[in-house]
LUMTI-155219 format. One record per residue (C-alpha): residue in one letter; x, y, z negated; residue number from 1. Coordinates in steps of 0.5 Angstrom, whole numbers. Layout:
BEGIN
 code    px    py    pz pos
    a     X     Y     Z NUM
...
END
This chain:
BEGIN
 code    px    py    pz pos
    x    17   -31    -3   1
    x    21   -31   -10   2
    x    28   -29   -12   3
    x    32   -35   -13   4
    x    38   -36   -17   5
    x    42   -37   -11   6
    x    41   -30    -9   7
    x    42   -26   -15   8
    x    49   -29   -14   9
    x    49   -24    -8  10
    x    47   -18   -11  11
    x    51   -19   -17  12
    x    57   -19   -13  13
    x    54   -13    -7  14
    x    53    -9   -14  15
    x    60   -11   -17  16
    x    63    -9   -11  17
    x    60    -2    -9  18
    x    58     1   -17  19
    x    63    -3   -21  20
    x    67     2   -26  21
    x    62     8   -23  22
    x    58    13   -29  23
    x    51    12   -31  24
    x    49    20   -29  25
    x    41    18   -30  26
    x    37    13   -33  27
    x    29    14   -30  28
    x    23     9   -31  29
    x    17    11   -27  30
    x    13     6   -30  31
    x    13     1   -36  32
    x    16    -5   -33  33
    x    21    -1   -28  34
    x    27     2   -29  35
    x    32     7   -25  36
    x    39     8   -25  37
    x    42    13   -23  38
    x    51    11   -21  39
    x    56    15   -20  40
    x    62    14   -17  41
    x    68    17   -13  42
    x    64    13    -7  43
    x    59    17    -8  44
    x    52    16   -12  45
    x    47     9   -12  46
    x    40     8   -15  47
    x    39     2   -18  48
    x    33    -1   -19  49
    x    31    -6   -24  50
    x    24    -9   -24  51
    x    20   -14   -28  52
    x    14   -13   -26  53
    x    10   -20   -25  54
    x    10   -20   -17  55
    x    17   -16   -16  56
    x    22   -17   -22  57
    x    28   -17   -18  58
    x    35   -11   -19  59
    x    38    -8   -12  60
    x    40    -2   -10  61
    x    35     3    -7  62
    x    33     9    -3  63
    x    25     9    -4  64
    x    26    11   -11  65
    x    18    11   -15  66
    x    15    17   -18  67
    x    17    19   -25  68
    x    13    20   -31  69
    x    13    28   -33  70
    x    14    26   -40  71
    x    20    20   -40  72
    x    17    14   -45  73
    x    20    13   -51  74
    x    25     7   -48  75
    x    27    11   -42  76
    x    29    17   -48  77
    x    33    11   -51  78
    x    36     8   -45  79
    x    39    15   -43  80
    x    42    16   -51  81
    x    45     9   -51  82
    x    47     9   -44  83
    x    48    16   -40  84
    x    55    17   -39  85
    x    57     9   -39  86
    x    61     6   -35  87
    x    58     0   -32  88
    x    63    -5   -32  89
    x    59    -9   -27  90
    x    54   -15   -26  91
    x    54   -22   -28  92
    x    50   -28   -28  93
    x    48   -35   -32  94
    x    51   -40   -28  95
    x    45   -40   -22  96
    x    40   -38   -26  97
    x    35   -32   -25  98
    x    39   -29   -32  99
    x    43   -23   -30 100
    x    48   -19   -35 101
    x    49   -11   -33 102
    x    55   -10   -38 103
    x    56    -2   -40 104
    x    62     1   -45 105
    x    62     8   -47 106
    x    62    11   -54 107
    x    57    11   -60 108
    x    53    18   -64 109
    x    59    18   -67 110
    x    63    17   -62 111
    x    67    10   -64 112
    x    68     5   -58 113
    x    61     2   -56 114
    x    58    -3   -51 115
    x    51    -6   -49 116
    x    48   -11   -44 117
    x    42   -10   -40 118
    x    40   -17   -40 119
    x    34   -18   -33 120
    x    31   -24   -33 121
    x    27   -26   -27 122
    x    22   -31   -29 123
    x    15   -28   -26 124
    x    10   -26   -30 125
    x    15   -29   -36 126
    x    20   -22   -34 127
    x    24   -18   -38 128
    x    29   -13   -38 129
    x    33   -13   -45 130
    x    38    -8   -48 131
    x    43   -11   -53 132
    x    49    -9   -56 133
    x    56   -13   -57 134
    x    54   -17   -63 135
    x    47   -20   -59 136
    x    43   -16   -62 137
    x    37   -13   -58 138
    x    36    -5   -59 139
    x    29    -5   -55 140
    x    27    -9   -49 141
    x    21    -7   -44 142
    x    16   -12   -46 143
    x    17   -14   -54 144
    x    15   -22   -55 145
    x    13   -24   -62 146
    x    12   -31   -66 147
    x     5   -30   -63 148
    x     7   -31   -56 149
    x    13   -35   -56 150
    x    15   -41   -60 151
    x    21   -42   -57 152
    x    25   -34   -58 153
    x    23   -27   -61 154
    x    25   -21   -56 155
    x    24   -16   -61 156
    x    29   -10   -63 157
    x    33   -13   -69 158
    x    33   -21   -67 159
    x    39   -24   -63 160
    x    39   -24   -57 161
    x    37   -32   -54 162
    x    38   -34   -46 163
    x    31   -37   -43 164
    x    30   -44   -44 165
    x    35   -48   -40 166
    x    33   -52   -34 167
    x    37   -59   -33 168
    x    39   -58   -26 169
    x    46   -58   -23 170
    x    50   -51   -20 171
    x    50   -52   -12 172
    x    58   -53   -13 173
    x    63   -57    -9 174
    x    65   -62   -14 175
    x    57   -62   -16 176
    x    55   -65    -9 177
    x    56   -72    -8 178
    x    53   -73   -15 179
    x    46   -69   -14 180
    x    47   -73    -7 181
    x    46   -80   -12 182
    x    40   -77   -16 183
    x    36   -75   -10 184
    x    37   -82    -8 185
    x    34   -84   -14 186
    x    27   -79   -13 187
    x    21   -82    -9 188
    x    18   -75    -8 189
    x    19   -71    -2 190
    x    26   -68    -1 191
    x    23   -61    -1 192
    x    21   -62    -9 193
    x    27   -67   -10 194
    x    32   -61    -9 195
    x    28   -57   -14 196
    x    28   -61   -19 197
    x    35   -63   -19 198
    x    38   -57   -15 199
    x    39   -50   -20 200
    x    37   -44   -16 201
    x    34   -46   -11 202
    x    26   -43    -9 203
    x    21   -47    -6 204
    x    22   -43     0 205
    x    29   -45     1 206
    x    29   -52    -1 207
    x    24   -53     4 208
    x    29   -50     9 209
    x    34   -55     7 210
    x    30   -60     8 211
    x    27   -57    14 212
    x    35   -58    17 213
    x    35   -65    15 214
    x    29   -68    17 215
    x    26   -63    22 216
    x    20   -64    17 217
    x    19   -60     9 218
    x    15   -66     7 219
    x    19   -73     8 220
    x    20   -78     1 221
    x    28   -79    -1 222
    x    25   -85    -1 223
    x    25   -87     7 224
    x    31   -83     9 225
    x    36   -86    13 226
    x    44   -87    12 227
    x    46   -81    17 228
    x    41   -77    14 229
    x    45   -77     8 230
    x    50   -76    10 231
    x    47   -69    14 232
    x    45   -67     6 233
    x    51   -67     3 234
    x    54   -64     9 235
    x    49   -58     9 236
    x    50   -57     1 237
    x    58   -59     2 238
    x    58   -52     7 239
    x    52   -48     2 240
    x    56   -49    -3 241
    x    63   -47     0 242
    x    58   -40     3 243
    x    56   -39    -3 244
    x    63   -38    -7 245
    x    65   -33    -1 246
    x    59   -29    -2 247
    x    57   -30     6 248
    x    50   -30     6 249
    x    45   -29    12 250
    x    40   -25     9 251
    x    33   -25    13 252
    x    25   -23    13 253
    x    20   -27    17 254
    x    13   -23    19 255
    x     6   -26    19 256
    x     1   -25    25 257
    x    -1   -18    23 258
    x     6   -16    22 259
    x     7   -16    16 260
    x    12   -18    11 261
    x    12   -25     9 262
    x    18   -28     7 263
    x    25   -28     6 264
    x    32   -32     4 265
    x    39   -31     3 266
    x    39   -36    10 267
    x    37   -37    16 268
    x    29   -39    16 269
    x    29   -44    22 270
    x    22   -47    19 271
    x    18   -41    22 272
    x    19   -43    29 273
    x    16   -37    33 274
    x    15   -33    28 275
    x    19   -26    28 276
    x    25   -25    24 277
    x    30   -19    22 278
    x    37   -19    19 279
    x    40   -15    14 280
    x    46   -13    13 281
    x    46   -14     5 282
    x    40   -17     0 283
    x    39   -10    -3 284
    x    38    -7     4 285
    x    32   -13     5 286
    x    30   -12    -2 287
    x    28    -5    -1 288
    x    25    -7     5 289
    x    20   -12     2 290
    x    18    -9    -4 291
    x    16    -2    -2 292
    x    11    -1     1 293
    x     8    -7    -3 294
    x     9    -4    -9 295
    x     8     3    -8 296
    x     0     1    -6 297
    x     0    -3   -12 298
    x     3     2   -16 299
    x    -1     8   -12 300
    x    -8     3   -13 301
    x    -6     3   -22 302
    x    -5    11   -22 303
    x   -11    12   -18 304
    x   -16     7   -20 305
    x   -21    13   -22 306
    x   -20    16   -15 307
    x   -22     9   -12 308
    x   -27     8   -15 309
    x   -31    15   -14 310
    x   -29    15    -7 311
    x   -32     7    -6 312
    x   -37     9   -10 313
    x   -38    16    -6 314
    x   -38    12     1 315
    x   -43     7    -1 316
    x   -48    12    -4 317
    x   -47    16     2 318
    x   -49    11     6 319
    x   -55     8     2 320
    x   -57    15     4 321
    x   -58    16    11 322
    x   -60     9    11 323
    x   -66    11     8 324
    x   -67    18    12 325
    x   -65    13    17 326
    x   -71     9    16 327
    x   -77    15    14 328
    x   -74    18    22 329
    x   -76    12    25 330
    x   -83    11    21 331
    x   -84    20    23 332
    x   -84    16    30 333
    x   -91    14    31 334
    x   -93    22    30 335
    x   -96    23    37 336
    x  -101    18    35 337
    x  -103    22    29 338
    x  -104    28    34 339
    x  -108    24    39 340
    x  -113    22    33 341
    x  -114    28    31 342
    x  -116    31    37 343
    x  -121    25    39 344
    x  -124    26    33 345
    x  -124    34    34 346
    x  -127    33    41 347
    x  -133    27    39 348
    x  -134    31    32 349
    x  -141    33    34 350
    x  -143    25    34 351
    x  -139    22    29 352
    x  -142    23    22 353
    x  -140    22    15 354
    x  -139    15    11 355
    x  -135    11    17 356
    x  -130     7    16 357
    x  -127     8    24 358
    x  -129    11    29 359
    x  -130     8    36 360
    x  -128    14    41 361
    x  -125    13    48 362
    x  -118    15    49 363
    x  -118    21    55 364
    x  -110    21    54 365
    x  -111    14    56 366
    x  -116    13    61 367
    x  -121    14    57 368
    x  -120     7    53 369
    x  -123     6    47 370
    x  -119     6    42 371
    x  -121     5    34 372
    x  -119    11    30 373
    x  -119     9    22 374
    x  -122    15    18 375
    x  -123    15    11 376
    x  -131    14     9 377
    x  -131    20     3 378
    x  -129    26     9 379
    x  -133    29    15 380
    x  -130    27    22 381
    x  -127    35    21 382
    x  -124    32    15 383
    x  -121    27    18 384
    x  -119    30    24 385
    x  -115    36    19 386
    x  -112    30    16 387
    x  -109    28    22 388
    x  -106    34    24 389
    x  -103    35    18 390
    x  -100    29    18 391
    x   -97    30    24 392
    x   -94    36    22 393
    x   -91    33    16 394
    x   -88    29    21 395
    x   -86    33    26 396
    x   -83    37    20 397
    x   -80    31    17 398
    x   -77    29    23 399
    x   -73    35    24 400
    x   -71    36    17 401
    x   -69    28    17 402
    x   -64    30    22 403
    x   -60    34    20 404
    x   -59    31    14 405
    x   -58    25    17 406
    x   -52    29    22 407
    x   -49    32    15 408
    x   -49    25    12 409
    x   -45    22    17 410
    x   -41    28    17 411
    x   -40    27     9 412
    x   -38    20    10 413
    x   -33    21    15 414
    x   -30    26    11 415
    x   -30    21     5 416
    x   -27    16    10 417
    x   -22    20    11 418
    x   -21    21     4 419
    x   -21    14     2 420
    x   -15    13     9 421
    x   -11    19     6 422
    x   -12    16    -2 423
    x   -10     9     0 424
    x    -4    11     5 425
    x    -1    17    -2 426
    x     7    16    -3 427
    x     7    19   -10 428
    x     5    22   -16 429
    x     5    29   -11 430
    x     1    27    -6 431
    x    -4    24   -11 432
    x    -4    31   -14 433
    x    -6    35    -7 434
    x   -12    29    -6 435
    x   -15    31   -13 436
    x   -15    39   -12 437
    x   -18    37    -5 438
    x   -23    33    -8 439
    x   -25    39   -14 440
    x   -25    44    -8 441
    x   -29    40    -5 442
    x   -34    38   -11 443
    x   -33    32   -13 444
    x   -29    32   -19 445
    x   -31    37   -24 446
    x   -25    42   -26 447
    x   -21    40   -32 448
    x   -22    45   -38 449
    x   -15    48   -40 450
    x   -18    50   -47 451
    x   -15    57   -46 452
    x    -9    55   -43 453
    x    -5    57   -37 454
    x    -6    52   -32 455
    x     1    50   -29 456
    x     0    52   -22 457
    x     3    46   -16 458
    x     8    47   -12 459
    x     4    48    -5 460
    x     6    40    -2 461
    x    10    41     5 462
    x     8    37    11 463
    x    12    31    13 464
    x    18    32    18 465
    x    20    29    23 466
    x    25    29    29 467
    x    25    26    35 468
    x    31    22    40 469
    x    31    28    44 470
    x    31    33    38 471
    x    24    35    37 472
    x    21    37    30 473
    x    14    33    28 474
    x    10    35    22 475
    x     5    30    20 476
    x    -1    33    15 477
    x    -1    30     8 478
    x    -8    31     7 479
    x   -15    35    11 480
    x   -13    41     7 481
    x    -6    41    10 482
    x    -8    37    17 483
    x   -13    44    17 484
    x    -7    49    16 485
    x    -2    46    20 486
    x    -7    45    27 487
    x   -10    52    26 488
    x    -5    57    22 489
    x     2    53    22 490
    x     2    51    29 491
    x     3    54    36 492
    x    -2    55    41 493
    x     3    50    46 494
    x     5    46    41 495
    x     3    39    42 496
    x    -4    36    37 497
    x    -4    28    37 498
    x   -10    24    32 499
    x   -13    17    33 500
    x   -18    16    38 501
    x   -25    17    33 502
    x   -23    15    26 503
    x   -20    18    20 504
    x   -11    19    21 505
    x    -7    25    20 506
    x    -6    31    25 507
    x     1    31    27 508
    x     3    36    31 509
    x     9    36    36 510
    x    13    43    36 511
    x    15    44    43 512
    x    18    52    42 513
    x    14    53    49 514
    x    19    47    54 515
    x    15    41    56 516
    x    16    35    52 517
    x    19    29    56 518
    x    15    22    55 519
    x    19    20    50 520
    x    17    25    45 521
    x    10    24    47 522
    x    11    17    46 523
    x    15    17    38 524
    x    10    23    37 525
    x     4    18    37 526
    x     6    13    34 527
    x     8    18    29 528
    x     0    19    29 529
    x    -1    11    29 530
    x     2    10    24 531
    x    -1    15    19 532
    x    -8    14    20 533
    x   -13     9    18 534
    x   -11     5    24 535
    x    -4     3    21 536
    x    -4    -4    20 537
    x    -7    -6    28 538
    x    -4    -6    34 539
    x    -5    -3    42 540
    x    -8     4    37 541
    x   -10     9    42 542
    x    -8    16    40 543
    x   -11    22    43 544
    x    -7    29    45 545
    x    -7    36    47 546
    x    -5    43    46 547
    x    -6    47    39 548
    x   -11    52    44 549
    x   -16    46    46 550
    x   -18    44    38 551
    x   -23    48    36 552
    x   -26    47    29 553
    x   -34    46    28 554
    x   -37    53    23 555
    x   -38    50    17 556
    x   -35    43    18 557
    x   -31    39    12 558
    x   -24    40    12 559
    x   -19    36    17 560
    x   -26    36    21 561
    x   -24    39    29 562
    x   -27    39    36 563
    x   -21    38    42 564
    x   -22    37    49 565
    x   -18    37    55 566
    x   -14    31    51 567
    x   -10    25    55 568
    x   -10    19    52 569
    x    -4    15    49 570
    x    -3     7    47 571
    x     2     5    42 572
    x     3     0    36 573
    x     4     3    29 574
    x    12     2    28 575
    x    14     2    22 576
    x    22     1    24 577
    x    21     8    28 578
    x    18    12    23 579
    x    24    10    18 580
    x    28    11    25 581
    x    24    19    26 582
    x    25    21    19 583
    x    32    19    18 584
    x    35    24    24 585
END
């Protein structure tokens, strides 16, 4: 799953020949480790997206641009003064490595000539993103390296810019072929691990590949290869080489069982034999894919740790709860029993006395059975019988109160359920801010004190829009305040409402200005609601649907929380590609 140097090259020349010569009109950094460029050109306008985060560090275009900060960090101020209004003079790369080189010209303060590079290295945790003017010098870098880090170089403000140590492999090059052929005959290790080690550029995955299209098998030794598999090699990396110069690449995603995102090359993945693939038209375009929804929950789970951690901690003491007034009902069970004593005491008082540890009495509840009452010694049988009746009646009492409390905390937990699934499905910094204001309105956050301060009022967040093949509108609720406004006061009566079947998801409401929708937007509008629950990552979801006019909403009931009846019910698969598709109309 890493971007190796083969497809870098790609994207430098996709990016050269889309924004080279275009103007820098922006420089954003919604997080410490990612940046954004906004380009402008006669073409039209990109985003640029430059990231060194461990787990994703790699420079595309973009449409899912991230939230930004309300206040840019010191290295955005810095950027923009260095670089807005450049010229970005285009993208280049360090033979095969994962080293690129983003050059802009422009003018200085004073306005004299001036150019800069924006060096990205893409090195996993090791990652760095590197502003250096013409003489090499670095001005600031996205993570500073000290002595105390690094023995080989220092990334600071002032020092000179020096490459990442270079690796002894060969550029997969025409005239390179035939002599990394003789060094791969010289390995005894699988070719897979062979190619890595003498081949630059390449990652795990598509050394695999390569040997995988020899050998039908990632894990043969060099050492047992015959003649005429060779011969297949060099044949291979001879074609490879000849793509790559061309810039013909075949960009693919292979997706695991759950459907998920799993891996992805510049080439076809023949390895993963049944599994699905989809085809891009360019790396950036995968790029974008692959890397969004990954990065917007980890980035999503970093601003929102707090939220998380009230809300598991909310769930968990929620459910210690009604376990424990789950257990005391089951204990008031046996309350018919105590009245039962009481009333055998009360009836055979006249000879029972006092001192007993137990009376012997029969039981004319049960066919006069005898049946051995414990009763405590210090007490007279009429005491003893008011004990058991007051036990009863604190157990009957018990009983009905427990139960409500029991059906109020089940109402708890799945209102702090659905807040968790709405937390973990939140697009940006906007979202988070209407899930806060929910959870204060609800109680669970205490309200920030503004020390005499006028608090800026929030912009009311509009619900998710949506437009069917046939040109229909769905909303989709973004939260439970929202999924209240748009199902009772925003919706029509013959609207249609959808929400999966008995767990926490969105409401989402089909706008139908009173004609009968057709099938398809039924079906597009449930998988819309599929999508957006907590039922994303399943399959065969059953969605429920109805008018607005049957979904009612209980009296006193949390927010997002209604009652529907005369439904249908609908089983579709969350779809992501439809949902893009739905949006983008």
């Amino acid at each position: 799953m890493a971007l190796d140097g083969i497809f870098l090259h790609y994207l430098c020349s996709e990016i050269n020949e889309k924004m080279k010569g275009a103007k820098v009109d922006k420089v954003f950094q919604p997080s410490k480790e990612e940046l954004v460029f906004l380009l402008r050109s006669r073409e039209g306008n990109a985003r640029l997206y430059i990231s060194s985060r461990a787990n994703s560090p790699r420079v595309n275009f973009t449409e899912n641009a991230p939230d930004n900060p309300a206040n840019p960090p010191m290295l955005c101020m810095l950027l923009r003064k260095k670089l807005c209004g450049c010229t970005f003079e285009g993208m280049s790369q360090y033979e095969n490595d994962r080293v690129a080189f983003l050059k802009f010209t422009g003018t200085d303060e004073l306005g004299d000539p001036a150019e800069y590079t924006l060096c990205v290295e893409i090195m996993a945790k090791h990652s760095n993103i590197i502003l250096v003017d013409k003489k090499g010098v670095i001005i600031d870098s996205v993570k500073r390296v000290d002595s105390s880090k690094s023995s080989y170089r220092v990334v600071l403000p002032g020092e000179k810019y020096i490459l990442p140590p270079k690796q002894n492999k060969l550029m997969l090059k025409g005239e390179n072929v035939s002599t990394i052929i003789t060094l791969l005959k010289s390995s005894d290790k699988f070719l897979s691990k062979a190619l890595l080690n003498v081949v630059q550029g390449l990652s795990p995955l598509s050394a695999r590949e390569i040997a995988f299209e020899v050998l039908g098998n990632c894990d043969v030794s060099c050492a047992i290869m015959s003649d005429e598999e060779w011969c297949s090699l060099e044949a291979l990396l001879q074609n490879m080489s000849e793509k790559i110069s061309k810039g013909e690449s075949c960009p693919q995603v292979v997706f695991g069982e759950d459907s998920k995102p799993r891996d992805f090359s510049f080439m076809p993945l023949n390895q993963y034999k049944g599994m699905k693939m989809r085809e891009y038209s360019s790396c950036s375009e995968l790029l974008d894919f692959f890397y969004t929804e990954k990065d917007r929950a980890e980035r999503i789970h970093q601003r929102a740790q707090d939220l998380f951690r009230l809300l598991s901690n909310t769930i968990e003491r929620v459910s210690r709860r009604i376990n424990m007034q789950t257990a005391e009902l089951n204990e008031s069970e046996d309350r018919e029993k105590l009245r039962i004593y009481a009333e055998l005491i009360s009836a055979n008082q006249y000879r029972l006395g006092k001192g007993a540890q137990f009376y012997d009495v029969e039981n004319y509840y049960d066919d006069n059975k005898p049946v051995r009452i414990p009763c405590s010694p210090a007490l007279s049988p009429i005491q003893n019988s008011q004990k058991y009746f007051k036990e009863y009646k604190k157990a009957f009492v018990a009983e009905k109160k427990l139960t409500e409390l029991i059906a109020e905390g089940k109402q708890e937990l799945q209102y702090v359920q659905s807040l968790m699934d709405i937390l973990s499905r939140c697009s940006g910094e906007a979202d988070l801010s209407a899930l806060r204001e929910e959870l204060i309105q609800a109680g669970y956050i205490k309200m920030r004190s503004t020390s005499g301060r006028k608090a800026r009022k929030e912009k009311p967040l509009a619900p998710m829009r949506f437009v069917t093949d046939t040109g229909k509108t769905v909303f989709v609720g973004r939260n439970n305040l929202q999924n209240d406004k748009l199902t009772l006061k925003t919706a029509a009566k013959n609207d249609m409402w959808f929400h999966l079947k008995n767990a926490p998801g969105s409401h989402v409401i089909l706008e139908t200005k009173g004609e009968e929708p057709e099938d398809i937007d039924i079906f597009q509008a449930a998988t819309l609601a599929s999508w957006f629950s907590s039922a994303r990552e399943s399959s065969k979801t059953e969605i429920d649907y109805t008018q607005v006019k049957n979904v009612k909403k209980p009296s006193s009931s949390k927010p997002g929380m209604v009652i529907y009846d005369h439904y249908s019910t609908i089983i579709v698969d969350p779809d992501s590609e439809m949902v893009k598709k739905l949006s983008k109309q």
